[in-house]
C-alpha positions as MATLAB code, in Angstrom:
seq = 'XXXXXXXXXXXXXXXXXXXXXXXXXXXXXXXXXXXXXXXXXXXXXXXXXXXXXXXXXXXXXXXXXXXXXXXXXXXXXXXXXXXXXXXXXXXXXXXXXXXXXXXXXXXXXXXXXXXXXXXXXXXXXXXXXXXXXXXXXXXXXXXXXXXXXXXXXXXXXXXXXXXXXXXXXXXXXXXXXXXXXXXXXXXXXXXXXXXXXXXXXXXXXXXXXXXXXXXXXXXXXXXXXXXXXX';
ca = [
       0.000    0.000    0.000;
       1.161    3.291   -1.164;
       0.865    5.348    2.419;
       2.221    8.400    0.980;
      -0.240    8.761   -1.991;
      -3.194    7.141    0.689;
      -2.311   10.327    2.663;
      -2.247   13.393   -0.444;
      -5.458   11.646   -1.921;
      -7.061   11.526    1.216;
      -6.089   15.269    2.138;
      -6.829   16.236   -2.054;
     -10.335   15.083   -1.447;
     -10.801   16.671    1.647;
      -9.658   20.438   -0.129;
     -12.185   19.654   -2.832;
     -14.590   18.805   -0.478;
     -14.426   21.948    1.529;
     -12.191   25.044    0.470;
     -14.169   27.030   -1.804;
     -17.101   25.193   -0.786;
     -17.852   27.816    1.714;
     -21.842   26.713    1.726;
     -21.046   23.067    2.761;
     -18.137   23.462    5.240;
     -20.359   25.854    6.769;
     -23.450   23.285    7.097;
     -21.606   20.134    7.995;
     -20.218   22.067   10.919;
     -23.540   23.254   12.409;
     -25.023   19.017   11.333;
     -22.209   18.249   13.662;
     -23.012   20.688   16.377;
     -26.650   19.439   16.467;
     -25.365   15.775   16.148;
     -23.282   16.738   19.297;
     -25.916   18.449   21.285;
     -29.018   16.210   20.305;
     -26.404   13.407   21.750;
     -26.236   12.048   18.468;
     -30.002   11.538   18.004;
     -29.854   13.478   15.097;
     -27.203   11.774   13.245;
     -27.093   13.889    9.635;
     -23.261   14.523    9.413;
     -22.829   11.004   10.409;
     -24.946   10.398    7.265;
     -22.844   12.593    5.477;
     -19.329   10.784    6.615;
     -21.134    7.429    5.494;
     -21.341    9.144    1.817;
     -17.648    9.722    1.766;
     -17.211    6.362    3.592;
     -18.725    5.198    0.249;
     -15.748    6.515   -1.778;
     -18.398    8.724   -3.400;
     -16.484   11.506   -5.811;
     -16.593   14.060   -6.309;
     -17.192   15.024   -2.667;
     -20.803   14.547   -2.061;
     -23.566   17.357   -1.665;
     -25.349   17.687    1.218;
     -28.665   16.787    0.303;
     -31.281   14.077    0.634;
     -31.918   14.784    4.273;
     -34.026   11.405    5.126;
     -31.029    9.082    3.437;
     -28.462   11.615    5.879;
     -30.777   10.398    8.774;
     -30.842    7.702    8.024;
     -27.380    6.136    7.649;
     -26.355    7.830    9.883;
     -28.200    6.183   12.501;
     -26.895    2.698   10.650;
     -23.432    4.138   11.873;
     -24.557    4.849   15.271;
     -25.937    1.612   15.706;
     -22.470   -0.114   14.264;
     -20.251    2.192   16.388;
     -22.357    0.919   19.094;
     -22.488   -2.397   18.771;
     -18.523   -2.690   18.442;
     -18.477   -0.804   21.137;
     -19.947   -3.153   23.635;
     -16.539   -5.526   24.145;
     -14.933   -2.343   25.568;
     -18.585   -1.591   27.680;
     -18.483   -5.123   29.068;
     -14.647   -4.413   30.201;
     -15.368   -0.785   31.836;
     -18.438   -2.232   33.615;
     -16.227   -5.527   35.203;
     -13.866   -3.254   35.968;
     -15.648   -0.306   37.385;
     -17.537   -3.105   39.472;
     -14.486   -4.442   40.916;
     -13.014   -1.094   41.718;
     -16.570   -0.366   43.778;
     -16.710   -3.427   45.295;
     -13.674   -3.151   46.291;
     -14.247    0.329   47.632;
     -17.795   -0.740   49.556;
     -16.762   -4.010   50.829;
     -13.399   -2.527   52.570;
     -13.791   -1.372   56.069;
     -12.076    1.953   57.157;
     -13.009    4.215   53.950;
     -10.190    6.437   55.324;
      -7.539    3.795   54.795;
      -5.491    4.655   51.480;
      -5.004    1.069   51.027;
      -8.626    0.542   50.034;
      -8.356    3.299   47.660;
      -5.343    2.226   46.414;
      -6.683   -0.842   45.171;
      -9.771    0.608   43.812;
      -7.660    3.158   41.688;
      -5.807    0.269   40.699;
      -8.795   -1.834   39.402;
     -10.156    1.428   37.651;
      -6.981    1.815   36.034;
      -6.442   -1.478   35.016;
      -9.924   -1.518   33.970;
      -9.069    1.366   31.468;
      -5.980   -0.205   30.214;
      -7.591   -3.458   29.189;
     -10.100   -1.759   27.842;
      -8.282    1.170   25.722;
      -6.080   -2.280   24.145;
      -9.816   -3.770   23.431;
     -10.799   -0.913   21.261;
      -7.447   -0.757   19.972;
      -7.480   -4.202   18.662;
     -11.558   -4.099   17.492;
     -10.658   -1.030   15.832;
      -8.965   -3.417   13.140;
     -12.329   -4.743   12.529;
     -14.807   -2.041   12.968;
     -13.373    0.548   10.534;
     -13.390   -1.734    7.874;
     -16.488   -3.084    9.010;
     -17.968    0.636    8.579;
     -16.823    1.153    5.072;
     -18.080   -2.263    4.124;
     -21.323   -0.781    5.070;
     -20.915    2.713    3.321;
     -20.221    0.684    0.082;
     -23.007   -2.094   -0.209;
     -25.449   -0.107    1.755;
     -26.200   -3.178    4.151;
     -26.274   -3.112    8.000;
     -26.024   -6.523    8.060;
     -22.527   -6.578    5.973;
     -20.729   -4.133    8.891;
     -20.862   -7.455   10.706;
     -20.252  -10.155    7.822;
     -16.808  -10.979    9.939;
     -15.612  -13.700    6.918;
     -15.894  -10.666    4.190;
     -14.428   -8.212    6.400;
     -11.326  -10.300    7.371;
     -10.919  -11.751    3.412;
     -11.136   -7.616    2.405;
      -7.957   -7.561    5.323;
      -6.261  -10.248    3.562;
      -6.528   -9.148    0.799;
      -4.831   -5.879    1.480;
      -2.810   -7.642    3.508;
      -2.649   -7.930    7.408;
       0.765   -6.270    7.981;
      -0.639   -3.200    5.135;
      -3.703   -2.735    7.312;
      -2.381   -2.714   10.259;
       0.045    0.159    9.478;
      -2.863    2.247    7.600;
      -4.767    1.934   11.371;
      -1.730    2.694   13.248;
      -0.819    5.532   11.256;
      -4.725    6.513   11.185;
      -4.308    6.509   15.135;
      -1.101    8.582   15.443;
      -2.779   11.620   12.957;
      -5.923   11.726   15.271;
      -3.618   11.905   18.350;
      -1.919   14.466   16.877;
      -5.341   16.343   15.727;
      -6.609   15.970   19.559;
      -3.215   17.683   20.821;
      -3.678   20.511   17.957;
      -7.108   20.832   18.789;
      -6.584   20.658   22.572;
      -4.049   23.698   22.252;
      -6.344   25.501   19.503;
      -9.100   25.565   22.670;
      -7.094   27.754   24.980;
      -7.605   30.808   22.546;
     -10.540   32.295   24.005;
     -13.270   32.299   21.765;
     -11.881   31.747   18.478;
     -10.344   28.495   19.488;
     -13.289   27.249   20.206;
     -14.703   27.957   16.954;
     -11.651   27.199   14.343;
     -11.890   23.515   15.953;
     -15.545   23.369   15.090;
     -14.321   23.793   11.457;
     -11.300   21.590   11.996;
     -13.587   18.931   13.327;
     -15.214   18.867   10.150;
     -12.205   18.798    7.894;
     -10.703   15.815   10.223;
     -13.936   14.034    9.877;
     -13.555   14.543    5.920;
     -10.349   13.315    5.787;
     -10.590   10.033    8.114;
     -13.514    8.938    6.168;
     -11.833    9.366    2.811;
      -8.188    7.469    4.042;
     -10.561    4.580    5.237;
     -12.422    4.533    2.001;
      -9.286    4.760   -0.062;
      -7.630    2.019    1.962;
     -10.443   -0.303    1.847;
     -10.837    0.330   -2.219;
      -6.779   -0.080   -2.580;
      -8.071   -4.073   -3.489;
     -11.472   -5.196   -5.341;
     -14.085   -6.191   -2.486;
     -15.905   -9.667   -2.817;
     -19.166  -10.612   -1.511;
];
């Protein structure tokens, strides 16, 4: 896999997407504020990112506003469900840490918080290398989705892992990783971008946006780097 052309193509499509398309930068940001506030009841810029998860070009319009809904409460309900590994983890975890907490007499003893913190911690560990490792599955599972149109294929495990093989384990793996390390390094730019007063605040909501863009298209460039079958 060629990362370095992955990476301009994915960025190319992102500036035709949105500079000089004043109009739709504009809208997808306020879709994703009310995605945000409505606590993602109102999915539409999620149904926009499943577009561009589609490998749809030119960049889509932003249009259609039952289909937006619409798939983009498909990719709520896939997030969601890949989710639940790392849930299940959190909840043991959490439990033990309480239980731990409860059942210990002397509250004031820093030995019983010590091994609650410890459990909690542990707890997040496990379940930050969880995601890390479903991650392999569930972005490919996503685009898998955005390109037949099928629920029911985000979870087709045998396609998913044949599309993997087909690209080839070790290739895949390093499109993630490298996936991971540019939205760590967009959380740290964003992060700093928030302590200007005001204007921080806002330039991320555009940023957001253009991120958003951008991951979608990598994924859907990756995953279309090989034919799918089935």
């Amino acid at each position: 896999m060629d990362y370095g052309r992955l990476l301009s193509g994915s960025l190319g499509y992102t500036k035709d997407a949105l500079w000089g398309e004043w109009g739709r930068w504009l809208i997808l940001v306020l879709l994703s504020l009310v995605q945000t506030f409505t606590l993602f009841l109102l999915p539409l810029y999620n149904g926009y990112i499943v577009r561009v998860l589609a490998g749809r070009t030119p960049p889509p319009e932003v249009d259609d506003w039952g289909r937006l809904f619409l798939d983009g409460w498909k990719l709520n309900i896939i997030n969601l469900i890949y989710l639940i590994p790392v849930i299940v983890v959190l909840a043991v975890f959490g439990g033990v840490a309480v239980l731990s907490a409860v059942a210990a007499r002397g509250l004031d003893n820093p030995d019983v918080w010590a091994s609650a913190v410890a459990a909690a911690v542990t707890g997040i560990a496990v379940a930050a290398l969880v995601w890390v490792v479903i991650s392999f599955i569930s972005l490919l599972a996503v685009v898998r989705f955005a390109h037949t149109g099928s629920l029911l294929q985000a979870f087709n495990i045998g396609a998913i892992l044949s599309q993997i093989g087909r690209i080839g384990w070790g290739a895949w793996i390093a499109a993630v990783v490298i996936l991971i390390l540019i939205g760590l390094a967009y959380t740290v730019a964003t992060a700093l971008i928030t302590s200007l007063p005001v204007l921080g605040w806002i330039v991320n909501l555009f940023l957001g946006v253009v991120y958003g863009i951008f991951r979608a298209r990598y994924l859907a460039a990756a995953y279309e780097s090989v034919p799918a079958r089935g």
